[in-house]
C-alpha positions in Angstrom: -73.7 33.2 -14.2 -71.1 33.5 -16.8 -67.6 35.5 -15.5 -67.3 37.3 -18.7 -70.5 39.3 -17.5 -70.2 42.8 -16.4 -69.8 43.4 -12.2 -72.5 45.2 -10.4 -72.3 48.8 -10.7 -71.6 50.8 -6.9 -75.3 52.4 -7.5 -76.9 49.0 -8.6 -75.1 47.1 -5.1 -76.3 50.2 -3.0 -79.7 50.0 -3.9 -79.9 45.9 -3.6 -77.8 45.7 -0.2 -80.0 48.3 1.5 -83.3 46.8 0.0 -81.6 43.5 1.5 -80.8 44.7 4.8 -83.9 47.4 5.1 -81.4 49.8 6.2 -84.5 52.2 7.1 -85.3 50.1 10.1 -81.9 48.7 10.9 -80.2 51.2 10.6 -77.0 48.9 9.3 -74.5 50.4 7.3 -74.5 49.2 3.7 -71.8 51.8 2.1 -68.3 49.9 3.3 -70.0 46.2 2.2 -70.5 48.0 -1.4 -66.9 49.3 -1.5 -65.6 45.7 -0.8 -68.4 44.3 -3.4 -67.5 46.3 -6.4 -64.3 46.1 -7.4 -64.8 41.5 -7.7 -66.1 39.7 -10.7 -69.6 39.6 -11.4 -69.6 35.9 -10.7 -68.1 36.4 -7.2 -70.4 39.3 -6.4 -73.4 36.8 -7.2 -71.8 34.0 -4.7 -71.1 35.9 -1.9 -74.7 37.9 -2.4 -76.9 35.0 -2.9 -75.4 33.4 0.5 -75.5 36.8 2.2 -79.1 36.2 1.1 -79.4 32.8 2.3 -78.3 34.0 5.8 -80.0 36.9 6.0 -83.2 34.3 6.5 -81.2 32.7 9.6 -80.3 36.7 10.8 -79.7 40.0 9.5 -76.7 40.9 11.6 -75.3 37.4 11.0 -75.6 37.9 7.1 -74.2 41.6 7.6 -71.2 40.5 9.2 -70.3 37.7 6.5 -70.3 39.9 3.8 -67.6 42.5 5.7 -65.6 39.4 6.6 -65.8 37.0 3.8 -64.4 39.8 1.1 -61.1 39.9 3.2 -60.7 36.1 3.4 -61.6 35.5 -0.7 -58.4 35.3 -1.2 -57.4 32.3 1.7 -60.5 30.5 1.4 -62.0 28.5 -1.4 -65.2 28.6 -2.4 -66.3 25.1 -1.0 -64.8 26.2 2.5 -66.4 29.5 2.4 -69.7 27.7 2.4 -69.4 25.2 5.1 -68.6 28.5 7.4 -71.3 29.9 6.7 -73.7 26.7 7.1 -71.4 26.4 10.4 -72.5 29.8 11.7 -76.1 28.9 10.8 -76.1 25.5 12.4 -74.3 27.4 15.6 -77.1 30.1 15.7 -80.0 27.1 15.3 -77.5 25.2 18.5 -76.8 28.0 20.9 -77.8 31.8 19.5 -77.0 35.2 17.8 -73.4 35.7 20.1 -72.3 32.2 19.6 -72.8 32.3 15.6 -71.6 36.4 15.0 -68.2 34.6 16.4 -68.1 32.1 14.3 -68.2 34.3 11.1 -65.8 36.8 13.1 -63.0 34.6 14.1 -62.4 33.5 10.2 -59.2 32.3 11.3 -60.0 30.4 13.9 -62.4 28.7 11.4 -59.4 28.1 9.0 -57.6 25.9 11.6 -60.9 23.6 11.7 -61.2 23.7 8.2 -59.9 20.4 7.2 -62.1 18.9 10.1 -65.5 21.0 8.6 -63.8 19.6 5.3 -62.7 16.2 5.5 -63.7 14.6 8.8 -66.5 12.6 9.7 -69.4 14.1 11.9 -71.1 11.8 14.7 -74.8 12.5 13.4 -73.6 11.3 9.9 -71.8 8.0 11.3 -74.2 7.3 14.4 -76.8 4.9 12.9 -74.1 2.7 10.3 -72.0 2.5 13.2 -75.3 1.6 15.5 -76.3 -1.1 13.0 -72.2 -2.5 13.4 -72.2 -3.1 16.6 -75.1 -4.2 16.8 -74.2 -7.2 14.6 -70.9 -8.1 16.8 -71.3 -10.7 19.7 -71.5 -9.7 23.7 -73.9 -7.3 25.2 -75.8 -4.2 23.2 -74.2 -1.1 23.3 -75.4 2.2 22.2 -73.7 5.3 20.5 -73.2 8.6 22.3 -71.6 11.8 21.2 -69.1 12.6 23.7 -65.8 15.1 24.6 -63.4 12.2 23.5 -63.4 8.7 22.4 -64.0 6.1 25.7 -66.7 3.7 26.3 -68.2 3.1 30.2 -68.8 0.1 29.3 -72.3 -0.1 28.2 -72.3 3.5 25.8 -69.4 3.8 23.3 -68.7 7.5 23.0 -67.1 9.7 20.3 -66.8 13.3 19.0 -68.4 15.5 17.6 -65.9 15.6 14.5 -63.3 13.1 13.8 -60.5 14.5 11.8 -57.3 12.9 12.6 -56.3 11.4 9.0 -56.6 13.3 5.5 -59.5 11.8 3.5 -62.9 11.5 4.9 -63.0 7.8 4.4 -60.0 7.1 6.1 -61.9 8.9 9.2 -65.0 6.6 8.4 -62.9 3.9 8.9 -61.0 5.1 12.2 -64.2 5.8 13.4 -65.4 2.2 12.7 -61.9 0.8 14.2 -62.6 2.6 17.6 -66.2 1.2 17.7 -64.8 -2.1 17.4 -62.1 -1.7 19.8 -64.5 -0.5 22.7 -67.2 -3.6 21.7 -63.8 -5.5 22.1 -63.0 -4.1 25.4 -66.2 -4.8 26.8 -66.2 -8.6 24.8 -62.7 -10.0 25.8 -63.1 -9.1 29.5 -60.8 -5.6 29.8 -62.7 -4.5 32.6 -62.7 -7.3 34.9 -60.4 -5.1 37.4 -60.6 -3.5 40.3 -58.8 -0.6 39.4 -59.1 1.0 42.5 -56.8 -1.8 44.5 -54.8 -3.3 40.8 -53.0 0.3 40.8 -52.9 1.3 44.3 -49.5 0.5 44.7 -47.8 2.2 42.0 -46.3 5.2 42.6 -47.1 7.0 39.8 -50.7 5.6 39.2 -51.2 6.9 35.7 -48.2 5.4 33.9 -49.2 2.1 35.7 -52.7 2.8 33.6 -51.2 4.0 30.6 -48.6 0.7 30.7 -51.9 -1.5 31.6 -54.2 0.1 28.5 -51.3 -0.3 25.8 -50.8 -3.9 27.1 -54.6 -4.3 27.0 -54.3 -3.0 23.2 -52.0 -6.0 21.9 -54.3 -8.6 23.2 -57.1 -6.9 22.0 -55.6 -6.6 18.7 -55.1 -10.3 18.5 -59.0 -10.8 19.3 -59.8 -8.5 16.2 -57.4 -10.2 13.6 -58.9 -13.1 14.5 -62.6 -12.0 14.9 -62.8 -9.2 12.3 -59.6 -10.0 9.9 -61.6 -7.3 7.2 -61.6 -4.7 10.1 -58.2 -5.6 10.7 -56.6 -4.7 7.9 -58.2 -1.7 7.2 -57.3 -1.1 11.1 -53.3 -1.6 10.2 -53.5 0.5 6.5 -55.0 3.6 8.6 -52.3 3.0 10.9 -49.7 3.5 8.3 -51.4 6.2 6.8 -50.9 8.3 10.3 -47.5 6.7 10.6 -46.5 8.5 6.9 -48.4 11.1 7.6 -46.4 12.1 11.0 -42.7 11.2 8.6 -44.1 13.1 6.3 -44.8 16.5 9.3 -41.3 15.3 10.9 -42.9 14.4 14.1 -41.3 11.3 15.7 -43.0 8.2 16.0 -43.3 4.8 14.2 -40.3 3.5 15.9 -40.0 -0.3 16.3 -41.2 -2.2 19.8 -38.7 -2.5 21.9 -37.7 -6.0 23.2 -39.7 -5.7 26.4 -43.7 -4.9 24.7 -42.4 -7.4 21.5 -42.2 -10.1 24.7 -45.2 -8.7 26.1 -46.6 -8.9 22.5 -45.6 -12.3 22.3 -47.2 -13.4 25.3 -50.5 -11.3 24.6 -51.0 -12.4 21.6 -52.0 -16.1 22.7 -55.7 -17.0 22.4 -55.8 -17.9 26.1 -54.2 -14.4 27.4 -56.3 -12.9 29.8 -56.2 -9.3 31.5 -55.4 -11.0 34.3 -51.7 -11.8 32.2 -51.9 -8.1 31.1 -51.9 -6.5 34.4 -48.7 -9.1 35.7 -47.0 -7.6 32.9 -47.3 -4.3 33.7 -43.9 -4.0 36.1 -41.9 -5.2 32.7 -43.1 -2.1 30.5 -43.1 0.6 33.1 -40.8 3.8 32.1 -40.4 2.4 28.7 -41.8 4.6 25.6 -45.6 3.4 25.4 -47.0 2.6 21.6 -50.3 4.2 20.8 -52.1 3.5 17.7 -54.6 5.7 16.2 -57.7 3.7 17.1 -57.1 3.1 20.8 -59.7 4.8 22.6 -59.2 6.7 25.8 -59.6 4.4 29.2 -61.8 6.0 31.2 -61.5 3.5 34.9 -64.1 6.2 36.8 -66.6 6.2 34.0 -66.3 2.2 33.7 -66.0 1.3 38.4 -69.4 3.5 38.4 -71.1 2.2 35.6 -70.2 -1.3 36.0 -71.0 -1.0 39.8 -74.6 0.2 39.2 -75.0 -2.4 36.4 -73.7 -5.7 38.2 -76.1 -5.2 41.3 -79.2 -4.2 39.1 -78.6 -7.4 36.9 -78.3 -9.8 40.0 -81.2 -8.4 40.6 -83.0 -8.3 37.4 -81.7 -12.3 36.6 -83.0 -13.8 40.2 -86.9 -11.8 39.1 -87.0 -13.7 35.8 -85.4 -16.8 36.8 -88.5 -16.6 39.7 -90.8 -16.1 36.6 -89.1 -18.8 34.8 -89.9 -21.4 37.5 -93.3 -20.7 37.7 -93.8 -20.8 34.1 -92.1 -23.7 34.0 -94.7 -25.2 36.5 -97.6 -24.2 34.6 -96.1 -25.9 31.3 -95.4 -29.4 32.9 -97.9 -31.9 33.4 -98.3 -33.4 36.9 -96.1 -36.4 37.8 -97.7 -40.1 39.1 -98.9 -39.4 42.3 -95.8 -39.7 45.0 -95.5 -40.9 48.3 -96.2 -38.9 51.3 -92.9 -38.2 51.9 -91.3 -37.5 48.3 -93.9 -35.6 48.0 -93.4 -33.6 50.7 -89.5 -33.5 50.0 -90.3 -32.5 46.1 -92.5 -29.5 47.6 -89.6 -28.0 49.8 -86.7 -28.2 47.8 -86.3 -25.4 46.2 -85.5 -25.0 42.4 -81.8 -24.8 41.3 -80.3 -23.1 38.5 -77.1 -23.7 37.1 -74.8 -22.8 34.3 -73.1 -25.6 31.9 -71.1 -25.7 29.2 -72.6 -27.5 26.0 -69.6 -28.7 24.7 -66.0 -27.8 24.9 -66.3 -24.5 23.4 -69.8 -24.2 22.6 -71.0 -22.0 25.0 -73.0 -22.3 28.1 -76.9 -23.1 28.6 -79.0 -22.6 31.2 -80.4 -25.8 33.7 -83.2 -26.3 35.7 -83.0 -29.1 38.2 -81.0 -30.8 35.8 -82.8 -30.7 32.8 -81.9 -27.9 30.2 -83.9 -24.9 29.5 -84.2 -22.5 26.4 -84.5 -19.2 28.1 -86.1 -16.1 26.6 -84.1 -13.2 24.9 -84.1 -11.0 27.3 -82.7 -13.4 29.9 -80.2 -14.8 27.2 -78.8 -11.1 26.9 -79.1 -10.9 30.9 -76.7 -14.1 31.2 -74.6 -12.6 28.5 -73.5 -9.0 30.3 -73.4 -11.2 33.8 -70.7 -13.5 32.0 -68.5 -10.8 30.3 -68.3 -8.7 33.5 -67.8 -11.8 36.0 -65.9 -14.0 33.3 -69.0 -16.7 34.2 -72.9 -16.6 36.2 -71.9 -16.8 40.2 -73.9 -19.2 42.1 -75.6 -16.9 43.8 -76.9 -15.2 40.8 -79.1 -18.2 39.8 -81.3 -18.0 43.2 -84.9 -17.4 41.9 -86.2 -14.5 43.9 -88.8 -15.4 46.1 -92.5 -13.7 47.0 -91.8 -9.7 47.4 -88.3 -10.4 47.6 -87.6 -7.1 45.4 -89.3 -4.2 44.5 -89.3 -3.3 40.8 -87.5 -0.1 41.0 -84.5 -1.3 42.1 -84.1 -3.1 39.2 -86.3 -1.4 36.3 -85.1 2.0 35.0 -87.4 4.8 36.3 -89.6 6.1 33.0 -91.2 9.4 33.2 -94.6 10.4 32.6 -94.3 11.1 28.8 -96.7 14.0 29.4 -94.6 15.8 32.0 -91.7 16.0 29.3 -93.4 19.2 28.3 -93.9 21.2 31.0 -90.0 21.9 30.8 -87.7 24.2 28.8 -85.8 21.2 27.4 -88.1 18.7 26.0 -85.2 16.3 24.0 -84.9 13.9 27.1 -85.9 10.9 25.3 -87.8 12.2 22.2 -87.4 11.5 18.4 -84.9 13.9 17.0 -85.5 15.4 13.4 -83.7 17.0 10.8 -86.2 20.1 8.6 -85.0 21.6 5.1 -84.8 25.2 5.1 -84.9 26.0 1.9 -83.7 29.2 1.9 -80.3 28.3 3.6 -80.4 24.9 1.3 -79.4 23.4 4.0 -81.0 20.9 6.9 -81.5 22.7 10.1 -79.8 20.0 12.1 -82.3 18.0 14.9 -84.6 20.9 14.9 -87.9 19.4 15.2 -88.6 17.1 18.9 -91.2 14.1 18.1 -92.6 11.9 20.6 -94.9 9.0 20.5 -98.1 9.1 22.5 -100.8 7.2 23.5 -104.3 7.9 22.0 -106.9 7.7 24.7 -109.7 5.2 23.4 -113.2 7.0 22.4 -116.8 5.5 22.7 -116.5 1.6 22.6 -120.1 1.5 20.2 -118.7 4.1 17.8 -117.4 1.6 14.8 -120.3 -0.4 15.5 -122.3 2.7 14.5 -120.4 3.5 11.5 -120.9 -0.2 10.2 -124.4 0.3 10.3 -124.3 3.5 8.8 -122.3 2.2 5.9 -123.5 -1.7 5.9 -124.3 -0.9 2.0 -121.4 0.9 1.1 -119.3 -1.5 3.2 -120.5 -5.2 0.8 -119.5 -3.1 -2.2 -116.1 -2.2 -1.2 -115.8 -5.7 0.5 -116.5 -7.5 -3.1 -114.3 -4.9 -4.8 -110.9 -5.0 -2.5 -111.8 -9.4 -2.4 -111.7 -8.8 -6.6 -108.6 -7.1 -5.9 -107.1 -10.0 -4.0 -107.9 -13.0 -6.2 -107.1 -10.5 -9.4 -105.2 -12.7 -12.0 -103.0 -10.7 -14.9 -103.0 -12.2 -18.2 -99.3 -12.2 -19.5 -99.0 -12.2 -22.9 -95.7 -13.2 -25.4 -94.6 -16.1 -23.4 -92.6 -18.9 -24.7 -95.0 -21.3 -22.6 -98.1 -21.1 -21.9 -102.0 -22.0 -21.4 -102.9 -21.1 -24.6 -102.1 -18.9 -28.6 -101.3 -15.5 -28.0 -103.4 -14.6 -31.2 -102.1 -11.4 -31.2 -98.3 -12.5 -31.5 -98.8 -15.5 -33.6 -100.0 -13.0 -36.7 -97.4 -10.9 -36.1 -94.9 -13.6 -36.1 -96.7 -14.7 -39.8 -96.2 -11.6 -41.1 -92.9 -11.6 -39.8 -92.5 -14.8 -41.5 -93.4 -13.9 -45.1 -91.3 -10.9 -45.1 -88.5 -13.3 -44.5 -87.6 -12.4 -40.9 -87.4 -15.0 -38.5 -90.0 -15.9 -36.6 -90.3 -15.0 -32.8 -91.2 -18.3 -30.3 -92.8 -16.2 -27.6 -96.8 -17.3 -29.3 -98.2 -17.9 -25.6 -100.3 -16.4 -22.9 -100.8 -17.4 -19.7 -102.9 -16.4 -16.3 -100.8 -15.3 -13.8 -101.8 -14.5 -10.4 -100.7 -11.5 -9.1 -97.9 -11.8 -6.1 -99.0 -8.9 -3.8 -96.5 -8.0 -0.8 -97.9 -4.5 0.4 -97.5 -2.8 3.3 -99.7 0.5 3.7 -99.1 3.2 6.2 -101.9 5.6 6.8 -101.0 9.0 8.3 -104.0 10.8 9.7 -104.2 14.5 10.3 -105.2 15.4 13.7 -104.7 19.2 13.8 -107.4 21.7 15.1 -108.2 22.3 11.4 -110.1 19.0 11.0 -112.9 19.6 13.8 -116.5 19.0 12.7 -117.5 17.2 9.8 -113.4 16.8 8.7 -112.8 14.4 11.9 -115.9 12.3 11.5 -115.2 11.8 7.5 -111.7 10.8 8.7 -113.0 8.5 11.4 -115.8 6.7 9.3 -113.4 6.2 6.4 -110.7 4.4 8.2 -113.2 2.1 10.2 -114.6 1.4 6.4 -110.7 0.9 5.2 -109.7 -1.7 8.3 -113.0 -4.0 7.3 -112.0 -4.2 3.7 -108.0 -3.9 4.5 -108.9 -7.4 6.8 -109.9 -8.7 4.0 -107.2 -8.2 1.3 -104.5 -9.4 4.0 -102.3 -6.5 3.5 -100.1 -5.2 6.1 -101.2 -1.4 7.6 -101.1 1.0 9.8 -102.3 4.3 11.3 -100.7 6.7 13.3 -102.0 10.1 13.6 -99.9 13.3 14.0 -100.3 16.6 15.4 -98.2 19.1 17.3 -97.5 22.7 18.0 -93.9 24.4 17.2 -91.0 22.7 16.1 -90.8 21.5 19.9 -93.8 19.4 20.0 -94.7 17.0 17.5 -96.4 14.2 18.2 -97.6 10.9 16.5 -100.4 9.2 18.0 -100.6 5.4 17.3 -104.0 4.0 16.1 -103.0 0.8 14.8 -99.4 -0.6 14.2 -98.2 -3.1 12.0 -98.3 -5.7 14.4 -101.3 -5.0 16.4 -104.9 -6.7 15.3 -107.9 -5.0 14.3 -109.8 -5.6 17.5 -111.7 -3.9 20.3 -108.6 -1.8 21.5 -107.9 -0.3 17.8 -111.6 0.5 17.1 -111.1 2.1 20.5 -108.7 4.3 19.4 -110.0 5.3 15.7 -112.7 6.4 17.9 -110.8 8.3 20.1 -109.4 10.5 17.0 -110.3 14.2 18.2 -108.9 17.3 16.3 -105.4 18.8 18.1 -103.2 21.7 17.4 -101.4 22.3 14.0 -99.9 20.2 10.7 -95.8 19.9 11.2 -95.9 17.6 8.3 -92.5 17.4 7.1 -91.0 15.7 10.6 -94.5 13.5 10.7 -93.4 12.0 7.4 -90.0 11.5 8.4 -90.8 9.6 11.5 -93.4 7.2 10.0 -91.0 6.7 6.6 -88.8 5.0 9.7 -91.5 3.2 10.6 -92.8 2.0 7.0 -89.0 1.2 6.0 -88.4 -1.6 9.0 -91.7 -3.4 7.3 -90.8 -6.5 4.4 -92.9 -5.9 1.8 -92.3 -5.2 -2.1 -94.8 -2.3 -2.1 -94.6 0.3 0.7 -97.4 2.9 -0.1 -97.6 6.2 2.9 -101.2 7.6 2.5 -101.5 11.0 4.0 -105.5 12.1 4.7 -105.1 15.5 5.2 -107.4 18.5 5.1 -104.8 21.0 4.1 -101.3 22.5 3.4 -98.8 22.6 6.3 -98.8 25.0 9.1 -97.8 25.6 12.8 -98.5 27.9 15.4 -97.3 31.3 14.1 -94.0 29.9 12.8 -92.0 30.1 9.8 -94.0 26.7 8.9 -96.7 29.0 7.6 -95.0 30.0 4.3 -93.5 28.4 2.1 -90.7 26.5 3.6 -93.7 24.6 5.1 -94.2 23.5 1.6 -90.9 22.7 0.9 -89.6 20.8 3.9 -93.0 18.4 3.0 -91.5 18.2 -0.2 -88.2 17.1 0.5 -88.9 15.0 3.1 -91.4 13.1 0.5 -88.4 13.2 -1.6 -86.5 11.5 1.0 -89.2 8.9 1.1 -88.9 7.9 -2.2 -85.5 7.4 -2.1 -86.2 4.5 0.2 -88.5 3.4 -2.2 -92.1 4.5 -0.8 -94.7 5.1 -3.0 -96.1 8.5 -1.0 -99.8 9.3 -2.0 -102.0 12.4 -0.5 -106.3 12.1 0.2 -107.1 15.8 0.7 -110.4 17.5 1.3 -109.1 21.3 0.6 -110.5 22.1 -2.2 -107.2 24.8 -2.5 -105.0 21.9 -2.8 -104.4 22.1 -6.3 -102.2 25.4 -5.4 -99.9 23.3 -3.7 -100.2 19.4 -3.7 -98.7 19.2 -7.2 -95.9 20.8 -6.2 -95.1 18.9 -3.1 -96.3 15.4 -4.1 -96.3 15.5 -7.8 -99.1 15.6 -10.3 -100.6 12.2 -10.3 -99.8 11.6 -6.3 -102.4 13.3 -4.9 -106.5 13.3 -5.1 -109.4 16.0 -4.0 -112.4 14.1 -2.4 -115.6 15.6 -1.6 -117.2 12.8 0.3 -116.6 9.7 2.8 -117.4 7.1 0.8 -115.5 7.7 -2.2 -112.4 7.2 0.3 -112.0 3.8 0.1 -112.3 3.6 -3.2 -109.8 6.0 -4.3 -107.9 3.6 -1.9 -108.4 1.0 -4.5 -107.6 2.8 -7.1 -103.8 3.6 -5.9 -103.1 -0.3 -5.0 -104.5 -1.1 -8.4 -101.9 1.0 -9.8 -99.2 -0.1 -7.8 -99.9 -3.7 -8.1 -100.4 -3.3 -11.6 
């Protein structure tokens, strides 16, 4: 809206803010919001009205209030800032309620002094799965993100805030986010917790000096790890380091002075590749009551969070490690063949002793590997990563670790983690223990509401074993036909025409390069053709719709066509897989697995596309976004998401119904694209056309009347993708 526009008339902003707010039923008043409103420019009265408009579908009083507040703070906030308090105060009413969010927009001020951490720093939700994937890749034992009060690690969960904020620019807080990752994983790697705190500090008089004297020593050696394991990191670890270092000169606080003598010793001394915490806690006397240097990406040491998890861990891994090295043996048995019949004696000797374990190094350097009466042994993953968080919390495997358990030497739950009954997660008011958290577009805020929808996966229970059996005779006919036409499909070559080289005269360029020659213009050398055969590298994702909706002839269509689809699918070689997906509120959605990538097309997964029964409603946007996940971990140059669907999406008298339904389907297809998915729609509503272009494009989507043309249109779509 141009500025040069005229404002709003008083009568005209009456009228519209008490149409807004239907002052008749809420008895809000309207007249004081006008008087602030009409004395601005026409193009601020159009920003602050269209998000008073936005909010007003979060809450009316919430939208009521921002309009009396934000046309005293116009003049302290800008425009950018003015927005993010108001997506604040929606995310805060989604989070925690009405009083929660009304003081959010109230205490403007308060949301001032945040403003540069709203503005410039780095939230946990936006940072948690890069960060995941980076420490992943490091050496030592997995760790996992969590968002936390502060920024310590217990030794198997790395922690951070909410918002981190402590330097200027957003990237810089990126990156001091990424340095504190990587200086917990080094905590954990290099060995900082081998210590009994509890008895290491006991006789210091003031224990938390002693600590803080112990974590800063801790820091230099660790820093010396990093420079020489992540010299990249490092770098960018020292420029963030100045940055804060200018940017306290620059607010007169003091800091940045030089090391004194006593930590550039300790330095010294730390900074050898052989230092050990052990060295670090003998040097803790030399520092004490001297001014303790804390850079901006050392974490908080948390000893009670580490003693208890460490504690818990090191018994269940003894544990865990003498179980699988008991299953080790006897697979181990099984693999060998029998030696030359022995004497009575050796033999008998040879059936008492009991098998030893032991740990040796390869070479000097090269790690350890695991021994079976003295012959080497290439150990699973999961006991690889077992010996792996053994060794960095001991510094090495004790001996009595690598006793194999014997018969009913342990039950299983002191060692495996307790898992609930997936089913029981419901019956409670606070279903997000363990469940899929997604993100919805609202598109009336134009904004995500942040982890709003709860998505677990289920089992499907398996339906009558004879039920494919059934269709295949139903369809034998039908079945041939699309067998020949999907086996077409497979050996399909594509005749590629204009090539330099070739099998034989592209006629077609040959007399256009003669023309081209007696008109004087050079002639072009690309006069071939050749077959080529097609390199296919698909991976197909079906995405059934389960809700109530589909009952009667809808479920048996969807049944039948997918048992046709897996027969000719088995023969093209593709990779594909079915989930279906149901739910009820934003609370309970669920995806039920019919057939993963990985699993075959055999008696189980007929089992369960016959044990595909009609459910509750059609969440569709969160259903798309979970099995995008999916579709994305897949190889493949072609990912194609088929949704078979009997209608637009809705949910159990929610908000689903109307049209942000439709548009949180749309954007989350949006999303899939940008991953590069190729998302199509099968639909039997034959009111589809009111909304299927809109939320999957024109040509993405197809009406179908009957079964058997299913398949086919199938066809059809990997023809045009392959193409």
């Amino acid at each position: 809206m141009k500025a040069t526009e005229q404002p709003y008339a008083y009568a005209t902003l009456l009228e519209r803010l008490e149409e807004l707010y239907e002052v008749e039923f809420t008895w809000l008043k309207v007249e004081q919001l006008v008087q602030g409103l009409v004395n601005l420019d026409r193009n601020t009265q159009d920003f602050i009205l269209g998000w008073a408009e936005r909010l007003l579908t979060t809450n009316v009083y919430i939208s009521h209030e921002f309009i009396i507040r934000v046309v005293e703070a116009l003049d302290r906030l800008e425009r950018r800032v003015i927005e993010a308090w108001a997506v604040h105060a929606a995310d805060t009413f989604d989070q925690q309620g009405l009083r929660p969010a009304l003081a959010v927009i109230q205490q403007v001020d308060s949301f001032l002094e945040s403003a540069h951490a709203h503005a410039e720093g780095v939230a946990f939700d936006e940072v948690e799965s890069i960060l995941s994937t980076f420490v992943c890749g490091l050496s030592g034992r997995w760790l996992k993100l969590a968002q936390g009060e502060s920024v310590y690690t217990d030794s198997e969960t790395l922690y951070l805030p909410n918002i981190t904020a402590k330097l200027v620019k957003s990237k810089d807080n990126f990156l001091l986010c990424k340095a504190q990752v990587a200086f917990m994983w080094a905590q954990t790697r290099f060995g900082s917790f081998r210590v009994d705190f509890a008895t290491a500090f006991a006789d210091y008089p003031d224990r938390e000096q002693a600590l803080a004297a112990f974590h800063a020593l801790d820091t230099l050696r660790l820093e010396a790890y990093m420079e020489r394991e992540l010299p990249g990191l490092w770098r960018d670890m020292q420029r963030i380091e100045r940055l804060r270092l200018d940017e306290m000169r620059e607010e007169g606080v003091h800091g940045g002075t030089p090391l004194q003598a006593a930590w550039e010793t300790c330095r010294g001394v730390l900074h050898t590749p052989s230092a050990t915490v052990e060295d670090v806690l003998a040097l803790v006397p030399q520092v004490l009551g001297l001014p303790i240097p804390q850079p901006v990406y050392q974490t908080r040491l948390n000893p009670e969070a580490v003693t208890a998890c460490m504690l818990a861990r090191m018994e269940r891994e003894k544990i865990l490690l003498r179980v699988k090295l008991a299953e080790l043996v006897k697979e181990h048995k099984e693999e060998t063949p029998p030696d030359l019949p022995l004497s009575g004696e050796v033999q008998e000797k040879k059936e008492v002793a009991p098998p030893e374990f032991e740990m040796r190094e390869v070479q000097e350097g090269q790690g350890m590997e695991l021994v079976l009466d003295d012959k080497p042994i290439a150990p699973p993953e999961d006991v690889k990563q077992l010996l792996t968080s053994i060794m960095l919390d001991w510094g090495d495997v004790p001996p009595e670790f690598l006793v194999p358990a014997g018969d009913g030497e342990y039950d299983p739950s002191l060692y495996q983690k307790e898992e609930k009954d997936i089913e029981d997660v419901w019956k409670g008011i606070y279903h997000e223990e363990g469940a899929f958290l997604y993100r919805e577009w609202d598109f009336a805020r134009q904004h995500y509401r942040k982890n709003w929808c709860v998505l677990r996966e289920l089992e499907l229970p398996p339906g009558d074993p004879a039920y494919v059996d059934k269709v295949l005779d139903k369809y034998q006919g039908m079945i041939k036909h699309l067998r020949r036409t999907f086996e077409a499909m497979r050996d399909e070559n594509r005749l590629l025409k204009r090539q330099s080289q070739g099998d034989d005269v592209d006629i077609d360029a040959l007399v256009e390069a003669l023309a081209d020659s007696r008109d004087g213009s050079e002639m072009s050398d690309k006069l071939f053709q050749h077959m080529h055969r097609a390199d296919r590298s698909m991976a197909v994702m079906f995405m059934v719709d389960m809700s109530g909706s589909t009952k009667g002839w809808i479920n048996d269509a969807e049944r039948e066509a997918l048992v046709m689809l897996c027969e000719v699918l088995e023969k093209l070689g593709d990779s594909y897989a079915i989930y279906g997906f149901s739910g009820i509120g934003r609370k309970r959605c669920e995806i039920y697995r019919i057939k993963a990538f990985d699993d075959l097309y055999n008696s189980a997964t007929k089992a369960r596309i016959a044990g595909i029964v009609p459910k509750d409603y059609t969440r569709l946007g969160v259903a798309i976004r979970h099995l995008t996940e999916k579709l994305n971990t897949v190889e493949a140059k072609t990912r194609l998401l088929i949704t078979l669907s009997d209608g637009k999406p809705e949910d159990y008298f929610d908000i689903y119904n109307t049209q942000y339904g439709i548009e949180d389907t749309r954007q989350a297809l949006f999303e899939a694209r940008r991953t590069g998915i190729h998302p199509f729609c099968i639909t039997i509503d034959q009111r589809g056309k009111d909304y299927l272009p809109h939320m999957y494009g024109h040509a993405n989507w197809v009406e179908i009347d009957d079964v058997k043309k299913l398949p086919l249109k199938v066809a059809d779509i990997y023809r045009r993708l392959t193409s």
